[in-house]
N, CA and C of each residue as an Amber inpcrd file, in Angstrom:
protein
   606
  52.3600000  15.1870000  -8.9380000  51.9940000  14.6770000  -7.6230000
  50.4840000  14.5130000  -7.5370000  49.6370000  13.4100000  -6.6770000
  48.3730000  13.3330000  -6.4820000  48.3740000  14.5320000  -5.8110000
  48.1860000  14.7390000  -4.9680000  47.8060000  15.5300000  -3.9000000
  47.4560000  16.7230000  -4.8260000  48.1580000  17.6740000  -5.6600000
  47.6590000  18.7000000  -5.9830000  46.8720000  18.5080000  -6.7650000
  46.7990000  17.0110000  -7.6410000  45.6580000  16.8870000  -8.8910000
  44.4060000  16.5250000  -7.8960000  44.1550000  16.0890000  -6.6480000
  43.2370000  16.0830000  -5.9120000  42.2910000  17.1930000  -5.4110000
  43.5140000  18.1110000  -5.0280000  42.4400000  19.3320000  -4.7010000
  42.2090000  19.9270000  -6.1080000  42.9340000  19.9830000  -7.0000000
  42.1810000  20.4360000  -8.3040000  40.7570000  20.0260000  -8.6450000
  40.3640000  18.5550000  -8.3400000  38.8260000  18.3330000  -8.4840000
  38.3590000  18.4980000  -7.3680000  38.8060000  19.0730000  -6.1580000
  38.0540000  19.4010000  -5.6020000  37.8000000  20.8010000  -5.1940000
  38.2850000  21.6990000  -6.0010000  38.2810000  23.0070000  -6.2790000
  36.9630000  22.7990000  -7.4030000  36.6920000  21.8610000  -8.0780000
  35.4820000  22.3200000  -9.2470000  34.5510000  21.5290000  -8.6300000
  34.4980000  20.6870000  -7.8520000  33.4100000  20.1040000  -6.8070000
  33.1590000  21.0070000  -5.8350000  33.8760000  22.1270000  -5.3160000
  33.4440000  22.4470000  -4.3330000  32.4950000  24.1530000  -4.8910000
  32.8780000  24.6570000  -6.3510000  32.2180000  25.7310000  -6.5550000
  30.9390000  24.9820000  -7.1460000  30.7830000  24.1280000  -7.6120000
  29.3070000  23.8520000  -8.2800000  28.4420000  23.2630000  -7.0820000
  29.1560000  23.4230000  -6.0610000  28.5350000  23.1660000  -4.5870000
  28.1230000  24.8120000  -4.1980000  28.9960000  25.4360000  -4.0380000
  29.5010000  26.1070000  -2.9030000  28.5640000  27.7750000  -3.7400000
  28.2700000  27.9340000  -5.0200000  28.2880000  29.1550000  -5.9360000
  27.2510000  29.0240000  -6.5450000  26.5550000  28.1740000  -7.2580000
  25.1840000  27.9800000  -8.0280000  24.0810000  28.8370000  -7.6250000
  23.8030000  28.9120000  -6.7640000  22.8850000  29.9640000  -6.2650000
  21.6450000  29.3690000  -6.6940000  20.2280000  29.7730000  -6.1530000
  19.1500000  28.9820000  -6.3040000  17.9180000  30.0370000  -6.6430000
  17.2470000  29.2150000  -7.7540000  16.5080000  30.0050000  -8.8270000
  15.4720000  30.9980000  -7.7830000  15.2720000  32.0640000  -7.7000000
  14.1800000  33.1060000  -7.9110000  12.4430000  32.7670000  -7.8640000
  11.6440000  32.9230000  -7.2940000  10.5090000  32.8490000  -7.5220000
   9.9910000  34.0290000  -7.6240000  10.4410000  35.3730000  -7.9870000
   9.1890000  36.1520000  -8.1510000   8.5640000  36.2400000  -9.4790000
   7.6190000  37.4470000  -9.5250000   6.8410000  37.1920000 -10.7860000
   7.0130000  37.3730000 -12.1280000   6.9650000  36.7640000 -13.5250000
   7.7300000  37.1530000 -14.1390000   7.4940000  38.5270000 -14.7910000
   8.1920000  39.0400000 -15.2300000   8.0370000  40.2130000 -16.0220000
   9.4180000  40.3410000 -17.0640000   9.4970000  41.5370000 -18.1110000
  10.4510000  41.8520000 -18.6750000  11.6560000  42.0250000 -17.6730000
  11.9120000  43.2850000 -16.9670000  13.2820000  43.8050000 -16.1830000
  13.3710000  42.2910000 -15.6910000  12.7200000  41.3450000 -14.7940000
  12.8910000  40.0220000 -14.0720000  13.5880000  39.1010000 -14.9870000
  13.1140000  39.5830000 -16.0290000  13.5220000  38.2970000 -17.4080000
  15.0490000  38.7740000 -17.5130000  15.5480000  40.4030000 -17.7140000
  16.2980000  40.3440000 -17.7780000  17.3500000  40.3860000 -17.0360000
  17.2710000  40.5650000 -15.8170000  18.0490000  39.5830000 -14.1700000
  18.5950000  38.7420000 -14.2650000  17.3670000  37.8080000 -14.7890000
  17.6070000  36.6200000 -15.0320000  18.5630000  35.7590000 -15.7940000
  18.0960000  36.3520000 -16.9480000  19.4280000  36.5060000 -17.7660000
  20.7330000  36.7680000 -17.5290000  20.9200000  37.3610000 -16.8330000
  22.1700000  38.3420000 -16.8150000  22.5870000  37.5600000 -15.4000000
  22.1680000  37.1970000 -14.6150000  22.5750000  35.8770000 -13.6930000
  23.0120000  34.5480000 -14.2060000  22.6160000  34.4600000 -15.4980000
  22.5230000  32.7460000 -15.4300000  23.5730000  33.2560000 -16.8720000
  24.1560000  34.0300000 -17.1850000  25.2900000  34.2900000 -17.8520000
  26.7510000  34.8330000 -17.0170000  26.1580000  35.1770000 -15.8170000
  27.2470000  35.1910000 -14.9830000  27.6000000  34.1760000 -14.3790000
  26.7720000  33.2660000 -13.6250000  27.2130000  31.4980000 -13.0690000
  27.6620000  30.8750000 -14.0510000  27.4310000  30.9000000 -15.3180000
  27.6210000  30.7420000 -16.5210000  29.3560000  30.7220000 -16.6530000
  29.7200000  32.1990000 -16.6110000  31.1640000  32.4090000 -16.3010000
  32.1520000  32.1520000 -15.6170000  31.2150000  32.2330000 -14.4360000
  32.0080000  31.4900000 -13.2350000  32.1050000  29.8910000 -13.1400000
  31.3630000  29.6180000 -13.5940000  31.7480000  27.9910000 -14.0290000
  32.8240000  27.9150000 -14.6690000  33.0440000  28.4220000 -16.0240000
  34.4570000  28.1950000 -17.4570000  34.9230000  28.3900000 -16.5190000
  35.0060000  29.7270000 -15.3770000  36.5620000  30.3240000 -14.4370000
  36.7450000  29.0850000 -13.5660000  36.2150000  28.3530000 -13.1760000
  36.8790000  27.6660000 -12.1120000  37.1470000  26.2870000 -12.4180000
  36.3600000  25.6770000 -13.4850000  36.7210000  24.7880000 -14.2710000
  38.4880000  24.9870000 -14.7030000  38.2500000  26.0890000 -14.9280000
  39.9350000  26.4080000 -15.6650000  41.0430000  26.0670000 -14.5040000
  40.2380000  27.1060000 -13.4320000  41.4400000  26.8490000 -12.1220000
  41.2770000  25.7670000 -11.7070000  40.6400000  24.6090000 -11.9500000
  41.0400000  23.0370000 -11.5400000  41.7390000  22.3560000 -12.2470000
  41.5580000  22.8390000 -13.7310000  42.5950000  22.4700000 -14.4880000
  44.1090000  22.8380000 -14.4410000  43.8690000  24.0770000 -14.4840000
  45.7420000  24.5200000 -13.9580000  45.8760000  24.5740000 -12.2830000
  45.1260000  24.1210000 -11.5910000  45.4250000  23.6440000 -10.4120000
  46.6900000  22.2460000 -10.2670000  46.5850000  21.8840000 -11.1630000
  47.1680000  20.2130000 -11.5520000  48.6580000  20.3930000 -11.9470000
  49.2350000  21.8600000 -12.1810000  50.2270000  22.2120000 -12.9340000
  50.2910000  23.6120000 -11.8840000  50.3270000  23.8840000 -11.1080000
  50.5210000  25.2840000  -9.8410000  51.4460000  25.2940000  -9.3580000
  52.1550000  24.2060000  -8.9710000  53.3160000  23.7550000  -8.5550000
  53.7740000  24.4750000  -7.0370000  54.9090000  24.5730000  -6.5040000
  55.2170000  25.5240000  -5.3800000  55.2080000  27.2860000  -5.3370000
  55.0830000  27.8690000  -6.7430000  55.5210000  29.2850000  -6.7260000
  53.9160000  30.0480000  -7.2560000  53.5100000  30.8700000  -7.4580000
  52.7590000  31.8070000  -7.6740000  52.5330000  31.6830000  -9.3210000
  51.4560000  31.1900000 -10.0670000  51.7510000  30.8340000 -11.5820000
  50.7430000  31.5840000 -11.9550000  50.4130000  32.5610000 -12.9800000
  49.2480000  33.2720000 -13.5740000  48.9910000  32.6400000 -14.7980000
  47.7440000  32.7360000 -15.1760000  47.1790000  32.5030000 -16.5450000
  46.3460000  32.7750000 -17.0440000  45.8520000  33.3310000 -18.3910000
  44.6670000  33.8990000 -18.5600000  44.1790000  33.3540000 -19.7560000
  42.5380000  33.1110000 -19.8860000  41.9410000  32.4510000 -20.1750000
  40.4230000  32.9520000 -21.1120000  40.4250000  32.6420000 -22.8670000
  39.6340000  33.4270000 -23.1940000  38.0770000  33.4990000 -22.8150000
  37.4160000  34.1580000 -22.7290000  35.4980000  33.9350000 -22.6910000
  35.1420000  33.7910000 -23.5250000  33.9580000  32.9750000 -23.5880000
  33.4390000  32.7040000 -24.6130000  32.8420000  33.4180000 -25.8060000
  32.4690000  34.7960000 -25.2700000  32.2760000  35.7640000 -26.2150000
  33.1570000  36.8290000 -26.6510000  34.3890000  36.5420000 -25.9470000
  35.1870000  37.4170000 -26.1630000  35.5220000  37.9770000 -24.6090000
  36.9020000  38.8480000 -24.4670000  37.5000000  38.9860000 -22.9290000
  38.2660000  38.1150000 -22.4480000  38.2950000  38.4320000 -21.3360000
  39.2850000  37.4140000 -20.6050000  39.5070000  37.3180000 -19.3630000
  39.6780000  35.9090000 -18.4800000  39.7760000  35.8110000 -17.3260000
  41.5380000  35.8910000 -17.1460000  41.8510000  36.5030000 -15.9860000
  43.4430000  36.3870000 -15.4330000  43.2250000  35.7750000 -13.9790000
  43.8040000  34.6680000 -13.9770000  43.7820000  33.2970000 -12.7640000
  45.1550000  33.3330000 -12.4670000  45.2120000  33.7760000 -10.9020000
  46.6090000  33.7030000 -10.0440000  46.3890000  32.8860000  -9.3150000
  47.2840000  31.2200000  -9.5880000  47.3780000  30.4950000  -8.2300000
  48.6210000  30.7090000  -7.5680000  48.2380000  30.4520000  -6.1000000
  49.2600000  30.7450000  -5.2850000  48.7720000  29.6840000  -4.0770000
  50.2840000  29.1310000  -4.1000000  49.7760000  27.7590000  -2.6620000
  50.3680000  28.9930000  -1.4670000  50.0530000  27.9750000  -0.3860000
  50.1770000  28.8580000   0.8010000  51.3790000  28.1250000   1.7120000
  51.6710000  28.8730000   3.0130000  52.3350000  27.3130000   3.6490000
  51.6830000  26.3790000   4.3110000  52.1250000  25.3420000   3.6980000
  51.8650000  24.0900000   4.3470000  52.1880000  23.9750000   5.9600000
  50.8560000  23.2250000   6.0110000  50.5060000  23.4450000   7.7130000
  50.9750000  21.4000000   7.9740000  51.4280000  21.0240000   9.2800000
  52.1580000  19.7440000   9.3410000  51.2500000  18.3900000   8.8030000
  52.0640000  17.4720000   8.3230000  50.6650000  16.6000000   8.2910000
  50.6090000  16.8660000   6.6890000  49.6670000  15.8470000   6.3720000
  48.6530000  15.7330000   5.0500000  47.5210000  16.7800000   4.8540000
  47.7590000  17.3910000   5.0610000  47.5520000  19.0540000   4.5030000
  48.2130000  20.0270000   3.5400000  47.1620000  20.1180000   2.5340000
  47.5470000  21.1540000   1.7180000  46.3910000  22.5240000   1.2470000
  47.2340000  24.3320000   1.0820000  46.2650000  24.9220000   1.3220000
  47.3980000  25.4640000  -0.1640000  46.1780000  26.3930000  -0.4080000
  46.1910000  27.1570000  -1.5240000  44.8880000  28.1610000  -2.2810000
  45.3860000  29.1200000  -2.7080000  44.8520000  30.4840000  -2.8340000
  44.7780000  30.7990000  -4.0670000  43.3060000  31.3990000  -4.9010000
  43.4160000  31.6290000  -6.2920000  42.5410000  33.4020000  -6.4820000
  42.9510000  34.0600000  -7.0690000  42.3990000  34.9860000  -7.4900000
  42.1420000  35.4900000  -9.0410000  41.0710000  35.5640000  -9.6270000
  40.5790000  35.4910000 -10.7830000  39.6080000  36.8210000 -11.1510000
  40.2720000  37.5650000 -11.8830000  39.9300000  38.7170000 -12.7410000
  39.4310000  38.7850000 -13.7670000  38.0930000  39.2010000 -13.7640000
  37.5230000  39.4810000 -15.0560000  37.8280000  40.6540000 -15.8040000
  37.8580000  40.8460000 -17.2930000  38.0460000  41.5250000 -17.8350000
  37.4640000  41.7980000 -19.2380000  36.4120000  42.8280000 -18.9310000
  35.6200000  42.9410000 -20.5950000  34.9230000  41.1140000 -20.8920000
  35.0370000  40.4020000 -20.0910000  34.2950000  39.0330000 -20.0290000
  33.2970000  39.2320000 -20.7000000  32.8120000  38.3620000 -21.8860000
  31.6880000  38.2850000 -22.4920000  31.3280000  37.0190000 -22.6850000
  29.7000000  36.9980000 -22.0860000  29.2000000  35.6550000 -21.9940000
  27.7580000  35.7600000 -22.2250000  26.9810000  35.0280000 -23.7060000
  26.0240000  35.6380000 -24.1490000  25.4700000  37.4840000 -24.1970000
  24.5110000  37.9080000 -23.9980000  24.9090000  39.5990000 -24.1430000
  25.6010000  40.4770000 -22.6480000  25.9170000  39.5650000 -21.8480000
  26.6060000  40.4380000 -20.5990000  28.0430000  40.3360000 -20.7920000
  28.6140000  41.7700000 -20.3760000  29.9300000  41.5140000 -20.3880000
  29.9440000  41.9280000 -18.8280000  31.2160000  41.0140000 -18.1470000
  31.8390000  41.0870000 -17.0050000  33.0430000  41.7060000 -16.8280000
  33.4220000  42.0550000 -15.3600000  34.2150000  42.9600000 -15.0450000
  34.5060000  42.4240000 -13.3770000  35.5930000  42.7310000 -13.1360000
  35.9400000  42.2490000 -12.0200000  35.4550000  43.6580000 -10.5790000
  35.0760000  43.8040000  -9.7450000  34.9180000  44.3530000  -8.6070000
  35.3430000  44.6500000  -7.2190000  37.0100000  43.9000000  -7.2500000
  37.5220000  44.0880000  -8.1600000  38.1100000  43.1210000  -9.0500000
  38.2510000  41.7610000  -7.9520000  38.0430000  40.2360000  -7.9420000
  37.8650000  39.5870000  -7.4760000  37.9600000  38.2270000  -7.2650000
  37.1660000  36.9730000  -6.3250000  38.6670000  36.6090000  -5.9450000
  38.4100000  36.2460000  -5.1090000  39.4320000  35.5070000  -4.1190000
  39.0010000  34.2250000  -3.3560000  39.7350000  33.0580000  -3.8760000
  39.1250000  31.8380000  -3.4650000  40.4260000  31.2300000  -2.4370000
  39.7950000  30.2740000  -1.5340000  41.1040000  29.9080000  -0.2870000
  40.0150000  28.4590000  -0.4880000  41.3130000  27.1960000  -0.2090000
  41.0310000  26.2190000  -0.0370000  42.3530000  25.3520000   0.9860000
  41.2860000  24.6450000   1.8710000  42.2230000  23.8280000   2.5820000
  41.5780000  22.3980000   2.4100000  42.3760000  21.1610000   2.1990000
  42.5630000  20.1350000   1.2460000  43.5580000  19.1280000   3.0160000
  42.8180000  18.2850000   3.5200000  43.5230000  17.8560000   4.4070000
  42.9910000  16.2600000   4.0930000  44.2630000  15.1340000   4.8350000
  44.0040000  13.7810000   3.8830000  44.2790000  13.1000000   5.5360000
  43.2740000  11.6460000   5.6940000  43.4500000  11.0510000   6.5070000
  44.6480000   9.8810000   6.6060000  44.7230000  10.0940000   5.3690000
  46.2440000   8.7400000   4.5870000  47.0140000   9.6580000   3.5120000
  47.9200000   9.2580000   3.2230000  48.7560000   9.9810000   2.5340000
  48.4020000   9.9090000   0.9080000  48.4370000  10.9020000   0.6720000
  47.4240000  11.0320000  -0.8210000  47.7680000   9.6540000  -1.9920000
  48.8860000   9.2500000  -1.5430000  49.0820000   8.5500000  -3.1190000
  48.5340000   6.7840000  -2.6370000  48.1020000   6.7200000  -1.3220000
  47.2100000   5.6590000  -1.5270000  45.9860000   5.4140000  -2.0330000
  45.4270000   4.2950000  -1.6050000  44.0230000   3.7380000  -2.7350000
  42.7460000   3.6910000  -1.5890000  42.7450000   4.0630000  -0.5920000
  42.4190000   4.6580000   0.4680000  41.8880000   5.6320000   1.6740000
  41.5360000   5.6840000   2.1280000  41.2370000   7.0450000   2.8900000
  39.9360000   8.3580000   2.6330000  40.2100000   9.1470000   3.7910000
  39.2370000  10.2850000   3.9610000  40.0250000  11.4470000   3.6240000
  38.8000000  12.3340000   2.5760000  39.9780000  14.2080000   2.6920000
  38.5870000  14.7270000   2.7440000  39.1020000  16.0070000   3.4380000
  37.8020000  17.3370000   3.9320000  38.1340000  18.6160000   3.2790000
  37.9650000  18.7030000   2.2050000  38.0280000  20.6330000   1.3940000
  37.5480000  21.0440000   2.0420000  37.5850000  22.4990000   2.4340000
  37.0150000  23.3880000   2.8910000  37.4150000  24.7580000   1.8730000
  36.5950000  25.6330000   1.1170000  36.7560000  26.1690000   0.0130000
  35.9320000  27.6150000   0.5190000  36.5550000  28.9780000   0.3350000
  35.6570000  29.9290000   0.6830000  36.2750000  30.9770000  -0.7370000
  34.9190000  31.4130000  -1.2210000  35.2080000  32.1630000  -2.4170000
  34.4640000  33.4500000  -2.1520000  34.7910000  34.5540000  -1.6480000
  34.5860000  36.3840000  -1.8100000  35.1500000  37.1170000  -2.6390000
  34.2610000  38.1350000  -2.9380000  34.9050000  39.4690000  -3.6980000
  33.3360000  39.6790000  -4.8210000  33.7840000  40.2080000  -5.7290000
  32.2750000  40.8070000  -6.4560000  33.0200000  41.0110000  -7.9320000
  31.2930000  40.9470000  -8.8230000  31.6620000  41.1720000 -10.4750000
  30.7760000  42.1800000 -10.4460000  31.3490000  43.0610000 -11.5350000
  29.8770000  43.9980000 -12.2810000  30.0400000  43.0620000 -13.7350000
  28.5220000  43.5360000 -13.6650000  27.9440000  43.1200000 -14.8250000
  27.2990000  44.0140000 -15.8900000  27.4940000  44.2730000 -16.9180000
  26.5600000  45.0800000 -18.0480000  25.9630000  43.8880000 -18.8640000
  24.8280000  44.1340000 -18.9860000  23.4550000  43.6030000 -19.6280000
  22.8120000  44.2060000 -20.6050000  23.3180000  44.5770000 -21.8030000
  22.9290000  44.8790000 -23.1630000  22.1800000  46.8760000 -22.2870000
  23.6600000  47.3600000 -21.6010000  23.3430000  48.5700000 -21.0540000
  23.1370000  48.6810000 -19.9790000  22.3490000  47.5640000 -18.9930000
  22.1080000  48.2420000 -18.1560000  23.0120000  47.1290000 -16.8680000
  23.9900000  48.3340000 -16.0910000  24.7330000  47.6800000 -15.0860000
  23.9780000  47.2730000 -13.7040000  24.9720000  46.1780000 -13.1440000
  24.6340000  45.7410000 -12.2830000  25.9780000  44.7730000 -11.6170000
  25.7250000  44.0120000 -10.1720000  26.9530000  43.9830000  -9.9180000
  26.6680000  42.6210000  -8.6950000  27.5800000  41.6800000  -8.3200000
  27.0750000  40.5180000  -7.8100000  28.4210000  40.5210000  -6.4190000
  27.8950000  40.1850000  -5.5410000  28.8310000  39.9550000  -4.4630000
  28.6760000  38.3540000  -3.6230000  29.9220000  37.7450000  -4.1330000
  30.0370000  36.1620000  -2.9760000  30.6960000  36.0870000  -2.1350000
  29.7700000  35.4800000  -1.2730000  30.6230000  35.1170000   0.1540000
  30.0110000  33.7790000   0.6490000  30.7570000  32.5330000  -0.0230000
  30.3410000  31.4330000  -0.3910000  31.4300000  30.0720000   0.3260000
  31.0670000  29.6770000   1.5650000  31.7570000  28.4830000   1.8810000
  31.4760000  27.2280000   1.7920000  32.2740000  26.4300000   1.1210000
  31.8950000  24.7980000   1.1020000  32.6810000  24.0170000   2.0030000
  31.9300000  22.7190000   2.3500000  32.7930000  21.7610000   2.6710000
  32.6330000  20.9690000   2.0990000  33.4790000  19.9320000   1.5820000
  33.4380000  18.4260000   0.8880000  34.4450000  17.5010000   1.2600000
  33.3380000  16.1310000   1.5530000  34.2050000  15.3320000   2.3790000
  33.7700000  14.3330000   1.2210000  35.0800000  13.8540000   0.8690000
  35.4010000  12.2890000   0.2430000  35.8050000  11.1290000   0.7160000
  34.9640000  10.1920000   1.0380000  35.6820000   8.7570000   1.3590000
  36.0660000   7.9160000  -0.1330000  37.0230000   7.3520000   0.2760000
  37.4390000   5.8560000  -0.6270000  38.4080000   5.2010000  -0.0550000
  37.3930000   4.0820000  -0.2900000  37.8970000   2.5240000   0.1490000
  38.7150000   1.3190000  -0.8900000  39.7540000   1.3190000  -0.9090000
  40.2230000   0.1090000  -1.3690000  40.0720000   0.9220000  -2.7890000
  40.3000000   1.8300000  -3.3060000  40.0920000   2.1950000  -4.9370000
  39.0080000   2.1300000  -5.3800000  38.1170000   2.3340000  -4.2740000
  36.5340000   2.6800000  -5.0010000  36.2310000   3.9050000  -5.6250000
  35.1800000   4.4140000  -6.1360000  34.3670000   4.7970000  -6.2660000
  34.4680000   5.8490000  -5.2050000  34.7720000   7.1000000  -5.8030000
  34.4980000   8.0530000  -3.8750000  33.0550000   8.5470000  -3.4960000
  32.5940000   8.0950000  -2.3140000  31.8800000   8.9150000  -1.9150000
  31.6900000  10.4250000  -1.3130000  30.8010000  10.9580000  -1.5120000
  30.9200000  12.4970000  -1.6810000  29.8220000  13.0460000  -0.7850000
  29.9770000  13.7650000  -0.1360000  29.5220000  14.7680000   0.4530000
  29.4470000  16.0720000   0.7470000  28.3760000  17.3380000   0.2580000
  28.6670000  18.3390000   0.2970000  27.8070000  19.1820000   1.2560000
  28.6480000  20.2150000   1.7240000  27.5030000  21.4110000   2.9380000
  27.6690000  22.9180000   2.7840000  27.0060000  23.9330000   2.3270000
  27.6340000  24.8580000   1.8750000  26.9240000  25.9050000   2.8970000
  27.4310000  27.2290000   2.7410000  26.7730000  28.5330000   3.8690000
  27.2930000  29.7400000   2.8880000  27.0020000  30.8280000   3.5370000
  27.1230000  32.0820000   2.7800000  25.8670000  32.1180000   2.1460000
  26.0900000  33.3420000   1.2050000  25.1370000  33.8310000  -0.2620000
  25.8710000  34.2430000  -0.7710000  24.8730000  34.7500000  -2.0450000
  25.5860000  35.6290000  -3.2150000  24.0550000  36.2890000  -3.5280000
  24.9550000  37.7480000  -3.8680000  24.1110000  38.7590000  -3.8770000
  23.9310000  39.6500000  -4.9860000  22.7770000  39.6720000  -6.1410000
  22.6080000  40.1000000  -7.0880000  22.0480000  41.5610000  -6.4290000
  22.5430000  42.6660000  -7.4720000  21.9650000  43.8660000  -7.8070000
  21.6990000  44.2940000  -9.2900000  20.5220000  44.2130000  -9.5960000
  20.6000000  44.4670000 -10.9020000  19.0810000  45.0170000 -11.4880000
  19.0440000  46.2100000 -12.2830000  20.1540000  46.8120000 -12.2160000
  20.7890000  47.5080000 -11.0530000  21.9630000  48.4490000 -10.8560000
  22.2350000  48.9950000  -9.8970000  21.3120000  50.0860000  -9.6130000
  21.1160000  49.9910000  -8.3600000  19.9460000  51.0070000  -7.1130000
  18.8160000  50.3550000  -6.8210000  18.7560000  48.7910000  -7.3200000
  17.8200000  47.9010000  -7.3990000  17.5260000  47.4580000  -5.5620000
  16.8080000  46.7240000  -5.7410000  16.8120000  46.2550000  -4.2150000
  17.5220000  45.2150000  -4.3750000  18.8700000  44.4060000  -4.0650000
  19.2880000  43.7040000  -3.5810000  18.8510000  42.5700000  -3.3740000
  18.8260000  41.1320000  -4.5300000  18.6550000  39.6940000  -4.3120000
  19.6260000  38.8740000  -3.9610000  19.4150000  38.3020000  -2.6580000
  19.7930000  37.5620000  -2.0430000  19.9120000  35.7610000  -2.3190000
  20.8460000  35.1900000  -2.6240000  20.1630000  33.8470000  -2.6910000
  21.2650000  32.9110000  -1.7110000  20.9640000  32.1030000  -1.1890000
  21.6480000  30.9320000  -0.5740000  23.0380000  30.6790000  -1.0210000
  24.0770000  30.1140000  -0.7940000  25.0800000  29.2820000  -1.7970000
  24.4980000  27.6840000  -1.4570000  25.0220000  27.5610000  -2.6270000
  24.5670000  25.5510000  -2.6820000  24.3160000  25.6830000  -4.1360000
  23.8500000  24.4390000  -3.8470000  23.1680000  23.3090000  -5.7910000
  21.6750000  23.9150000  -5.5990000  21.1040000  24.6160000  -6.2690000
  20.0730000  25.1080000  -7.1530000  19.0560000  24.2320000  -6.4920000
C-alpha cells in the first residue's frame, strides 16, 4: 500500500529534521573533543536506527512486527513497529520503539535508557494513492541512551517534535517543509553539567 510506504519516508525526513541537534560553540579542549566525539557517534547511530525503521516501515503491516538490526561496530538495534488505531479519514498513526544494545559506533558503545519511543501521525488531504495532494507528519521521539566513550560514561535524553508538510501537484516533485521544537540533552561525562541543544538541522 502507498500510504504506509509514505509515512516510511516520512519517518526518515522527519528525524534528520526533528534529532540532529546543533553543533556546540564552546572552547576547544581535550574532555570537549571528547563530547564531541561521542555525540557525533551517537547521531551517528541514530541515523542507521531510523533509516532502518523507514525501511521496515514499508513492510509493518497491521500487527506489531520486531526486528533487529546490526551496528556498525558491532551490537545491535531491536525496532518494534506497532501501528495504532486508525483515527476516521486519511489518517494514519503508528508507534516505534528502538533498543540499543552493546551498540557500537566508532569507539562508543550504546545502550538503551531504557529506549526511545517514537509516535507519528501521517494525515492526507486526498487519498494516498493519488498523484496529488497535501500530508502533515507530525513525529515526536523521547526516551534516552547511555553512552560509554573509550570508559568514560555518559547519557543523552530526547524530547524532539517535528512537523512536515508535503505538497504535490499533478506528480511533481514534493515540496517540503519542516518545523521542529524540543531538545536533546547531552551529559557527558556523567555529573557533568548538562548540554542542551535545540532539535532541528544543525
Amino acid at each position: 500500500m502507498r500510504r504506509p510506504n509514505l509515512c516510511a519516508l516520512l519517518v526518515g525526513l522527519s528525524f534528520a529534521a526533528g534529532c540532529g541537534g546543533q553543533s556546540p560553540s564552546s572552547p576547544s579542549s581535550a574532555p570537549a573533543a571528547s563530547s564531541l566525539a561521542a555525540e557525533s557517534a551517537v547521531m551517528s547511530a541514530m541515523a542507521q536506527a531510523m533509516s532502518q525503521t523507514a525501511l521496515m516501515g514499508r513492510t509493518a503491516g497491521d500487527t506489531p512486527n520486531t526486528f533487529t538490526v546490526s551496528c556498525a561496530g558491532g551490537g545491535s538495534m531491536v525496532m518494534t513497529m506497532s501501528p495504532l488505531p486508525q483515527q476516521p479519514g486519511n489518517v494514519f498513526r503508528s508507534s516505534s520503539r528502538i533498543e540499543f544494545r552493546d551498540c557500537k559506533n566508532q569507539t562508543v558503545t550504546i545502550n538503551g535508557d531504557p529506549y526511545l519511543d517514537t509516535s507519528i501521525e501521517l494525515s492526507f488531504s486526498s487519498p494516498a494513492g493519488g498523484t496529488s495532494g497535501d500530508s502533515v507528519s507530525t513525529m515526536r521521539t523521547t526516551g534516552g541512551l547511555r553512552m560509554n566513550s573509550n570508559g568514560v560514561q555518559g547519557r543523552v535524553q530526547f524530547n524532539c517534535t517535528t512537523t512536515v508538510n508535503i505538497s504535490i501537484v499533478n506528480g511533481s516533485s514534493p515540496q517540503i517543509s519542516v518545523s521542529s521544537s524540543g531538545t536533546t540533552t547531552f551529559e557527558q561525562p556523567l555529573g557533568s553539567t548538562p548540554v542542551t541543544r535545540a532539535c532541528g538541522p544543525a
